[in-house]
N, C-alpha and C positions, 0 to 999 in steps of 0.2 A: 944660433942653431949649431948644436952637436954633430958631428960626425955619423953619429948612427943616424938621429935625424933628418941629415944632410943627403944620406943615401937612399932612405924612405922619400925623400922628396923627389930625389932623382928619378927612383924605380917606378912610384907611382904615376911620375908624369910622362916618364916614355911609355907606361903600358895604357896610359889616355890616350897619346898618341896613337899606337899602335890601335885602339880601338876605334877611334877617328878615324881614323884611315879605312880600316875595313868599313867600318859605318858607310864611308862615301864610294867607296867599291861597289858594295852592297847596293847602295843606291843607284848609283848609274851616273852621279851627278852630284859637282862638288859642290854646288848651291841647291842641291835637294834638302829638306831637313825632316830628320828622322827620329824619331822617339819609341822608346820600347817601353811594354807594360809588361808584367811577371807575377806571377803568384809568389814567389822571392823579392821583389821588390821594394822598395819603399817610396811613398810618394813626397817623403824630401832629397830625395836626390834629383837630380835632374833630367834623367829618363832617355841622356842620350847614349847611353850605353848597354849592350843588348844582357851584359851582367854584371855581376859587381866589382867593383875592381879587387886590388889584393887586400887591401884595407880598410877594404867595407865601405866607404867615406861615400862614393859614388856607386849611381848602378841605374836599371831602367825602374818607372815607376809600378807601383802596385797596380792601383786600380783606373781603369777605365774615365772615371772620372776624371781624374788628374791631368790624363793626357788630352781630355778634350778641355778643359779649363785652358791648357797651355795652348793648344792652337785658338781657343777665342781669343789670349792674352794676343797671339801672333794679327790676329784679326783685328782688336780693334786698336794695336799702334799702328795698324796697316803696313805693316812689316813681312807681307805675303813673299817668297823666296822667287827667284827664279823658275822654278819649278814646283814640283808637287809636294805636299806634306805629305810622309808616311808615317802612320804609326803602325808596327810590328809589334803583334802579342804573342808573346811566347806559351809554348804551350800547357795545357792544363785549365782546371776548372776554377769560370768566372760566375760563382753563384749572384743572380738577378733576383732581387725584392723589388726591386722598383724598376720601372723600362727607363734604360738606356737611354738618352734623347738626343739625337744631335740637329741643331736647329739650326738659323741664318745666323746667329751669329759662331756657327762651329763650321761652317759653310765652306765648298773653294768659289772659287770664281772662276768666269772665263778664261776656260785656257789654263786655269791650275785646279789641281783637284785634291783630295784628303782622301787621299788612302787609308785605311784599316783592313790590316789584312793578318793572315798567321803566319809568325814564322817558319821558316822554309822545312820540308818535315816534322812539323811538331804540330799534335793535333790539340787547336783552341776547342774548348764547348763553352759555351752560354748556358747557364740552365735555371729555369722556373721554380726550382725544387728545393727540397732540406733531406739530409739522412738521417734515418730515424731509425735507433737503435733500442734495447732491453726489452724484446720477446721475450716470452717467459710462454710455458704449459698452462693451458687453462686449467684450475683450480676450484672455479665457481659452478655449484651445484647443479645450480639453474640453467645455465648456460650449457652443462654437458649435458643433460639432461635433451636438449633440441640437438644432439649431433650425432651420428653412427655411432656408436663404441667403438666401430673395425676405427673411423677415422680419428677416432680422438686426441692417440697421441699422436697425432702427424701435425694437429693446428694451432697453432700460436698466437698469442694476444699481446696487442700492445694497446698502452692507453694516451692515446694524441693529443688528450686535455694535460695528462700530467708531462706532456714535453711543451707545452705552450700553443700548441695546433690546436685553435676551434674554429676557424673557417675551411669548409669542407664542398665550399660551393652552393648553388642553389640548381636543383635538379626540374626542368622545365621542357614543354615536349618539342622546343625545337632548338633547346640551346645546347650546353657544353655538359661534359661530362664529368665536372667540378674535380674535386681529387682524382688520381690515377696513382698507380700502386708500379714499380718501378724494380725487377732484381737481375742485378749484375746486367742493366742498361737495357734488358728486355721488361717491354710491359704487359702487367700478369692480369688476365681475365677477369671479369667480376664470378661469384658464383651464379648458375645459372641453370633453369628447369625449361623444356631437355635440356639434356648436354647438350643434344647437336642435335639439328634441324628446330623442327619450330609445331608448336602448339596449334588448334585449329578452332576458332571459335566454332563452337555448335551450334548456337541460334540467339537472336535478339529478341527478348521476348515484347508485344507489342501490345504493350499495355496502356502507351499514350500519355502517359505523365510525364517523358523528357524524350518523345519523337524528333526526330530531327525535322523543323519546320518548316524548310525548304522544299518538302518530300511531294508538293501537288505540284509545284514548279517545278521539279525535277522529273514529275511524271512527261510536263512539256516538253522538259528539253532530252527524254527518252533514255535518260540513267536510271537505274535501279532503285528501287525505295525500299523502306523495311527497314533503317538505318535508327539506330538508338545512340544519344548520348549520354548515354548513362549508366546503363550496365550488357551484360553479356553472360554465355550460361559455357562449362564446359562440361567436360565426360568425363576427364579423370579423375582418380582419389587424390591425388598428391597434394595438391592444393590445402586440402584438410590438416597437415602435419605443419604448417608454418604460422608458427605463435606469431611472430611480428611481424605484422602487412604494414607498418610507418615508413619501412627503410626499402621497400620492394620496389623495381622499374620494371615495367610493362614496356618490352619495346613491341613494336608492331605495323603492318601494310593493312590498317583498320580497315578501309574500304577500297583503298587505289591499292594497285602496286606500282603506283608511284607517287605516292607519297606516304613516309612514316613519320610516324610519332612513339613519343616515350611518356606515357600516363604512370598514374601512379593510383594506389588502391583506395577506397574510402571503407570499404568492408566487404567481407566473404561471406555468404550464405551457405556452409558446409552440406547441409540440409538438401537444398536446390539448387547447388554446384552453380552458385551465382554468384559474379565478381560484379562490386561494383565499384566505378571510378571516379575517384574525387571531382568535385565542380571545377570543370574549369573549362579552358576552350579544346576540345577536340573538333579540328578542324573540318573532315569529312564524314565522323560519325564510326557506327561501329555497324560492322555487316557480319553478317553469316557468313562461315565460310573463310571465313579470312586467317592470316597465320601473325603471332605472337611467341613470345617467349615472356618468361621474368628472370631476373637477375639481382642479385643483391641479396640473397636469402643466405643465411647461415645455417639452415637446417639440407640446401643443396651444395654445400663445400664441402665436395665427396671427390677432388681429384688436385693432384699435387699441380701449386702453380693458379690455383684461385683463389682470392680472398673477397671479402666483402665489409661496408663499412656500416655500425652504427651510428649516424649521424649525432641520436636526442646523447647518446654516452660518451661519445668520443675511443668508442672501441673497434679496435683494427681486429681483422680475424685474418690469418691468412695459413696456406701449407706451403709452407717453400717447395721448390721444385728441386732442391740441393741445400747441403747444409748451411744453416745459417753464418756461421762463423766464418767460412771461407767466401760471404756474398760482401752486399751494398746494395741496400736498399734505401730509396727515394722515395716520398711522395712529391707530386707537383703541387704547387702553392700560389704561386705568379698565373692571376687571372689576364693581365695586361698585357701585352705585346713585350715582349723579350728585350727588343730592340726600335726605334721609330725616328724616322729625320723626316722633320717637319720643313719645309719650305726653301731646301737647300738648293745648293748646284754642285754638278759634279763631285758629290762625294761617292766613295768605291770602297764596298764591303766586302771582302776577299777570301776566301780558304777559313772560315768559322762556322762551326756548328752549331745550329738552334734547338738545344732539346730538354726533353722534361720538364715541361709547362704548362698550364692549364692555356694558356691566352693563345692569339697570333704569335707566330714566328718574330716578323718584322713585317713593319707598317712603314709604308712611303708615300707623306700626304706633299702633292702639289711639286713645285720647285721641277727642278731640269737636268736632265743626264744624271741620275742616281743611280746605280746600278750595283746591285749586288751578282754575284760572280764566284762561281767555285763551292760557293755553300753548302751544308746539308743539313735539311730540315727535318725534323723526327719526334717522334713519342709529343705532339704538342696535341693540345685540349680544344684547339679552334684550325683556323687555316693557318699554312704555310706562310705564304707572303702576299701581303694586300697591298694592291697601286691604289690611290686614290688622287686621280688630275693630274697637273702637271703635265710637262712632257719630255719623252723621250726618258723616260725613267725604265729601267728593267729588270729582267730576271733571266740570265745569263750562266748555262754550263752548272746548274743546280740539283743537287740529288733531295729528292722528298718523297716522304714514304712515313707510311704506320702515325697518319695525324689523325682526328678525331672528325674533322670538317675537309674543306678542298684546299688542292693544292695553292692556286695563284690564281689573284683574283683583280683582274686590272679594271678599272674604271678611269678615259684617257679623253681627252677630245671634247668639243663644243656642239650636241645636238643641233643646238638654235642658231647657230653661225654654218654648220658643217665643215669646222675646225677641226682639223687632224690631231689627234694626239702624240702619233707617232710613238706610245708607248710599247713595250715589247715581252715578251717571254721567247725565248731560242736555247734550243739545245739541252733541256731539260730532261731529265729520268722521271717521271712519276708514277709512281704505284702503290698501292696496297694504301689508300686514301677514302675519306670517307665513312672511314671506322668506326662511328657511334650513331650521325646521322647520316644514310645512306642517300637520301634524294634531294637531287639540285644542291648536291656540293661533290661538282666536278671538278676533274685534274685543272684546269685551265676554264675561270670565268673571264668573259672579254665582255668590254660595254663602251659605250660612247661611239666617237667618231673615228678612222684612221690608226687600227693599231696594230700589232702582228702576234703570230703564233706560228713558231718556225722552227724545224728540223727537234721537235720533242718527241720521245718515246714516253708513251703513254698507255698502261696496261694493270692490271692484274685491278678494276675497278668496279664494287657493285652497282653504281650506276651511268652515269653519263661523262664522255671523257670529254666534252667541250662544249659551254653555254655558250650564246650567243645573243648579244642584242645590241642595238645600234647599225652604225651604217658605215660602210668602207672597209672594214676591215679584213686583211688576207692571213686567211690560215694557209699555208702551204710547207712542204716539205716534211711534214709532222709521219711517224709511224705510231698504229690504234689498233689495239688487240686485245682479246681477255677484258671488255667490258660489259657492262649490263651482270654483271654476274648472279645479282641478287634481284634488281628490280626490271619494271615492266613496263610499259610503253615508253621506248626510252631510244635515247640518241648516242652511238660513239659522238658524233658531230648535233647537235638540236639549237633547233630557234624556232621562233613560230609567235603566231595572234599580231602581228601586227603589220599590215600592209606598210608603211614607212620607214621599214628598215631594210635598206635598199644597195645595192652595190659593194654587197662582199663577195667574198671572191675563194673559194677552197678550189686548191690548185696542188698537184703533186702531192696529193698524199696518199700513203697504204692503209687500208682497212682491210685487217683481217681477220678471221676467228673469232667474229661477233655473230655467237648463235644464243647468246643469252642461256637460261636457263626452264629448259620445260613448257609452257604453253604462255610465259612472257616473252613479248612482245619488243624485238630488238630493232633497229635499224643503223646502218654502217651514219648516211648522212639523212636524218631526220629536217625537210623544213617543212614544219607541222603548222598547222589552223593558220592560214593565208600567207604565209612567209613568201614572200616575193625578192623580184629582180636580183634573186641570186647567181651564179656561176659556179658549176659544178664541172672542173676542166681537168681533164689529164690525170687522173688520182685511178689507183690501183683499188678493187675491190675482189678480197676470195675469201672464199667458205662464210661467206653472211647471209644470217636471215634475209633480211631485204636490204637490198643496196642502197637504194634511193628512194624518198619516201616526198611527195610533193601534196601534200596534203589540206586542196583550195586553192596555193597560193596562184599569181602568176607572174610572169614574164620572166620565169628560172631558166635558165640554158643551162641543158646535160648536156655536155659533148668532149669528146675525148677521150673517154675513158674506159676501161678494161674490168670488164666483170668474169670474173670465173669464180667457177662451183658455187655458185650464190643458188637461195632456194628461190629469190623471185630478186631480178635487178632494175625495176623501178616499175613504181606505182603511183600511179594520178588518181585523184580525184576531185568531183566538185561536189564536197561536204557539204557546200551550203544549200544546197537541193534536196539536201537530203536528211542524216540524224543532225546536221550542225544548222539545220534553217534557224533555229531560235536567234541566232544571231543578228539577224537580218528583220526579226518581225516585232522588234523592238522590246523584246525579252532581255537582251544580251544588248549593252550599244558598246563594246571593248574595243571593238573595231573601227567605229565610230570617232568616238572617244579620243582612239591614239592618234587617230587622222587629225582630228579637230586642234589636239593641242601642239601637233606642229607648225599649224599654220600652213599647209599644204597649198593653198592659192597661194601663197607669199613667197618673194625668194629669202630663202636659198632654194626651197624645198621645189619652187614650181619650176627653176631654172634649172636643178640640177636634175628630178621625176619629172618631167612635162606628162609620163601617164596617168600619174597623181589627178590630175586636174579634169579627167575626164571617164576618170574609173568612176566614180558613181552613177553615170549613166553608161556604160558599157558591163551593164550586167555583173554588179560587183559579187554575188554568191558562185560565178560560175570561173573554172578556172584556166582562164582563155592567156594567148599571148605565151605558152609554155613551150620552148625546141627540145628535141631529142635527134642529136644525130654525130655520126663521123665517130659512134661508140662499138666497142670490140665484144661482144657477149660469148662466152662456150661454157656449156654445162651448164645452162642456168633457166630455168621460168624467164621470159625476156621482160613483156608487157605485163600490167595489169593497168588498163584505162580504164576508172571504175563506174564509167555507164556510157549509154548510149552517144551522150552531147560530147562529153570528155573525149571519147572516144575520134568525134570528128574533130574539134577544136584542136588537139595536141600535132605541132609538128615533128613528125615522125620520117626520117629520110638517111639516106644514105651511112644507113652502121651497119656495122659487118659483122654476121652471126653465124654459128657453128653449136649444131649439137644444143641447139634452143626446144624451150617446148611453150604454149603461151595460145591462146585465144587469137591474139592481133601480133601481125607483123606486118610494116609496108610494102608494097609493092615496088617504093623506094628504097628498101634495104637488099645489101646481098646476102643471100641465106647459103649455105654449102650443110650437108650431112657430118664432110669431114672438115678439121681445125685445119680452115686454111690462113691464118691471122694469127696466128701466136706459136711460138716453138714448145718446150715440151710444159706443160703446164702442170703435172703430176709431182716435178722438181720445183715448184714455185721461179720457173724459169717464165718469168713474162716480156719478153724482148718480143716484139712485133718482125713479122716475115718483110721483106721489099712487097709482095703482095695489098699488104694492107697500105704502105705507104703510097703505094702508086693509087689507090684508092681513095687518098686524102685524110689518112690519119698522120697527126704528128708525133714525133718523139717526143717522147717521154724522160726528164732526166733522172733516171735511176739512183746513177752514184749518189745524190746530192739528197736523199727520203733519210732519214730518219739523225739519232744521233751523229755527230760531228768534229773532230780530231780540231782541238785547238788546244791554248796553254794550260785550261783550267780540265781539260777530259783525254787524255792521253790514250785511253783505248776505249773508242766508245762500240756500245754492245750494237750488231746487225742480226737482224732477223732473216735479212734474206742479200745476195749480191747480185750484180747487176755480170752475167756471164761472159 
């Protein structure tokens, strides 16, 4: 070895050194072992250096891959370190064709974990997508011919067969939104008639060759009939001006406003302003009256910032909202989940963003203590983040926002044992979700046995900000606002239809600012068609339609809690005496049914519900066994007990009301003209007087409701402070 060589040997192995060293700085621990990945890397280096050295020779790995190959390599000499494996990706874009997998054999173990997290300041994205460049002015006769002249030269064509893109999705009325169109990281509209607001169907003509069948049975059960599956008439001309009805989506609240669907056209009758909609399943039919839009036409890409896609061509139409040359535009491409650990333990997904994707975010099926953390999830084509079993898995100090479906969707725990899952979501941002299909994909789906939903901000939502089904589990400390925006009969909080799902528990949370939209149908905590043996404790409700909505069920305890400016703060009734008897006369056996297949004489279910076993002879349509009391009402409609029996049945006692107005109040409650119970309430100042406390209300912990200051949320946003 030469002298110049001699001193290249030197330099390069004390600046190994030197990186070793920070390496284990870095980590906290000189038996940690760490591996960096880089969009500069190479996956023959050895990946323990976070760049490259002076001579290129070493440096962190490229891809994703690599680095999990080497912790299985770690796995199966069974070579696990003292501590945790980290792998640190440095920042920049990890394009995803195929999801990510980290399985048991990528796995930690008890007491050691696999971190994947981003380098410190440097923003990681994952993303679904490819950039798709050479726009060019349309040129084609025929084509200009379907488009304003004002807009002509504003819109641009590309053609996605000639960059190798022909899967485009399959468009379906309850699934995903296949491509999505992507500039300068904002996602751009489809085109769409109106612009803004929504279409009105005019009438179903009932002519009886594709009636919706159910319509003498639905006379029974005292819903609406007149529903057509098959076509529909409207009023306006515009319709008439659109050569290609093949590429058209129909979105629409056919007959619920809550529930939509996305049809698509079979043909237009210009003539008799009749659309009619391809064979397929529309789930509730189409009504009169109801509101629609379409989207996807290229004869309404009339505003900068919408495009629309030919499917049978492979032709992109789009008007930038800003010049082309100075953007980056994406489409999403990746149907699958982004990222997915199958069966693992303790692996931790850290400071990475999920975006521009047709699929899920990230999928966590089964295994123990997963938890992602810090993340943020966006522009994706399905949900955020799905639990599926497993336990103690979660989703932890996470931003999600602008996805297609709901945010986070856990599924935790053992119905048939009533084994806790202990799975989790805490501390969560979510909003602006639900973007394609608006009903039943809420911020937050919870299922199973034992699992939680804690200290989330939860807002800016067209439908419902938390399903619920199963048993045990505690929502609490959660803040809910700005939901229901678009749809109708609907729940900040909903559960319902099924007597066996028993002993959850909503505790400390704020609902506020749930008035929905116009003559739909909002409630802050919805437990609909017999939801029972719930707990409704200690939880702040202002300015909501209805507070509390107990709809059949029983054995709910309201208590505790603080209602103001609400237009009515809880409502009983017993439905099944009344429009919901069908249930009960052997029309409807759902109720039935979900009893039957728990096994409800059996333990667990008879040990853990002993009123399980004797509700069907204690008058199962009536909604008996329900408390109301030790609650704070001002400014509010107090009661609605919705008949006579309810009326006597419901325990009703000692809550403290001001400035109430209502048919029924106890003789057990204290009523005052003036706000003797709360201080000033016009400042969202809800702190309780010594008054009320000596009257047997308890504190309420304030500080501790909404967002929450830990390592991964450094300034989390409040709505309201505790004075």
């Amino acid at each position: 070895m030469n002298s110049t060589d001699l001193m290249k040997h030197i330099l390069t192995s004390f600046l190994y050194f030197i990186t070793v060293f920070s390496v284990n700085v870095f980590a906290g621990n000189s038996s940690r072992i760490v591996f960096y990945v880089s969009p500069s890397g190479n996956d023959e280096w050895s990946g323990r250096l976070p760049q490259s050295n002076a001579s290129a020779t070493d440096g962190p790995f490229k891809t994703l891959e690599k680095a999990r190959w080497q912790v299985e390599q770690i796995n199966a000499q069974q070579q696990m370190p003292g501590e945790d494996i980290e792998i640190i990706i440095r920042g920049g874009t990890y394009m995803i064709s195929k999801t990510f997998v980290l399985s048991h054999n990528s796995s930690g173990n008890t007491g050691k974990a696999i971190v994947w997290k981003s380098y410190p300041g440097e923003k990681v994205q994952l993303m679904g997508s490819k950039e798709i460049t050479g726009f060019h002015t349309i040129t084609d006769t025929g084509t200009l011919k379907k488009i304003n002249p004002a807009f002509s030269s504003h819109i641009m064509e590309i053609d996605l067969k000639a960059q190798g893109i022909t899967d485009y999705g399959t468009i379906t009325s309850r699934g995903g939104p296949g491509t999505e169109l992507f500039f300068n990281n904002q996602k751009m509209p489809l085109s769409r008639w109106p612009n803004e607001g929504w279409a009105t169907i005019a009438d179903v003509p009932q002519t009886g060759e594709l009636m919706f069948k159910g319509d003498l049975q639905h006379l029974r059960f005292g819903f609406p009939v007149g529903r057509h599956y098959g076509k529909f008439t409207y009023t306006e001309d515009r319709p008439a001006k659109w050569s290609d009805i093949s590429n058209i989506i129909l979105h629409g609240y056919w007959t619920w406003d809550w529930y939509d669907e996305m049809l698509q056209i079979q043909s237009i009758d210009t003539a008799a302003k009749t659309i009619y909609i391809r064979p397929q399943s529309i789930h509730y039919g189409l009504s009169k009256g109801q509101r629609y839009y379409a989207m996807n036409i290229l004869e309404e890409l009339d505003k900068p910032g919408e495009w629309c896609l030919d499917r049978n061509q492979g032709k992109l139409y789009f008007w930038p909202p800003s010049p082309l040359q100075e953007a980056k535009v994406f489409i999403s491409l990746l149907d699958q989940p982004l990222m997915q650990i199958n069966q693992s333990e303790n692996v931790y997904i850290e400071g990475i963003s999920f975006e521009f994707s047709r699929g899920n975010g990230l999928v966590i099926n089964g295994g123990k203590n997963n938890i992602v953390s810090g993340c943020t999830f966006s522009n994706l084509g399905n949900t955020a983040v799905v639990i599926n079993g497993g336990e103690k898995n979660g989703v932890l100090s996470c931003n999600i926002f602008d996805v297609a479906f709901g945010g986070i969707a856990i599924t935790g725990g053992d119905r048939n044992t009533l084994t806790a899952g202990e799975d989790f979501a805490t501390n969560n941002d979510i909003h602006d979700i639900s973007q394609w299909i608006r009903t039943y994909q809420p911020a937050i789906k919870i299922a199973g046995v034992g699992n939680y939903i804690q200290h989330n901000r939860i807002h800016e939502v067209p439908g419902a900000g938390i399903l619920l089904s199963g048993n045990e589990h505690i929502i609490e400390y959660n803040e809910l606002f700005n939901l229901a925006l678009e749809t109708g009969d609907v729940g900040g909080f909903y559960m319902g239809r099924d007597w066996t799902e028993r002993g959850n528990i909503i505790r400390y949370n704020y609902f506020h600012d749930l008035k929905g939209t116009g003559a739909h149908d909002v409630n802050a905590v919805y437990l609909d068609d017999w939801a029972s043996g719930t707990t409704v404790y200690s939880n702040i409700f202002s300015n909501c339609a209805r507070a509390v909505m107990i709809g059949g069920g029983r054995d709910n305890i309201i208590d505790n809690n603080i209602f103001v400016d609400c237009t009515l703060a809880i409502h009983v009734d017993s439905r099944g005496l009344g429009w919901a008897k069908y249930y009960f006369d052997g029309t409807d056996n759902t109720l039935f049914n979900r009893m039957d297949a728990v096994h409800y004489t059996q333990p667990p279910f008879s040990i853990k519900y002993p009123a399980l076993l004797s509700l069907y002879q204690d008058e199962p349509a009536v909604a008996k066994h329900n408390s109301i009391t030790h609650n704070i009402a001002y400014g509010c409609r107090w009661l609605d007990l919705h008949n006579d029996l309810t009326l006597k049945i419901v325990q009703v006692h000692d809550n403290l009301l001001s400035k109430v107005t209502g048919d029924y109040q106890s003789d057990r409650d204290k009523v005052s003209k003036k706000n003797l119970w709360l201080y000033n309430t016009a400042d969202k100042d809800f702190r309780v007087s010594p008054k009320a406390f000596r009257e047997g209300f308890k504190v309420i912990p304030y500080s501790k409701i909404g967002l929450q200051k830990d390592s991964f949320r450094m300034h989390p946003q409040k709505t309201f402070s505790y004075k």
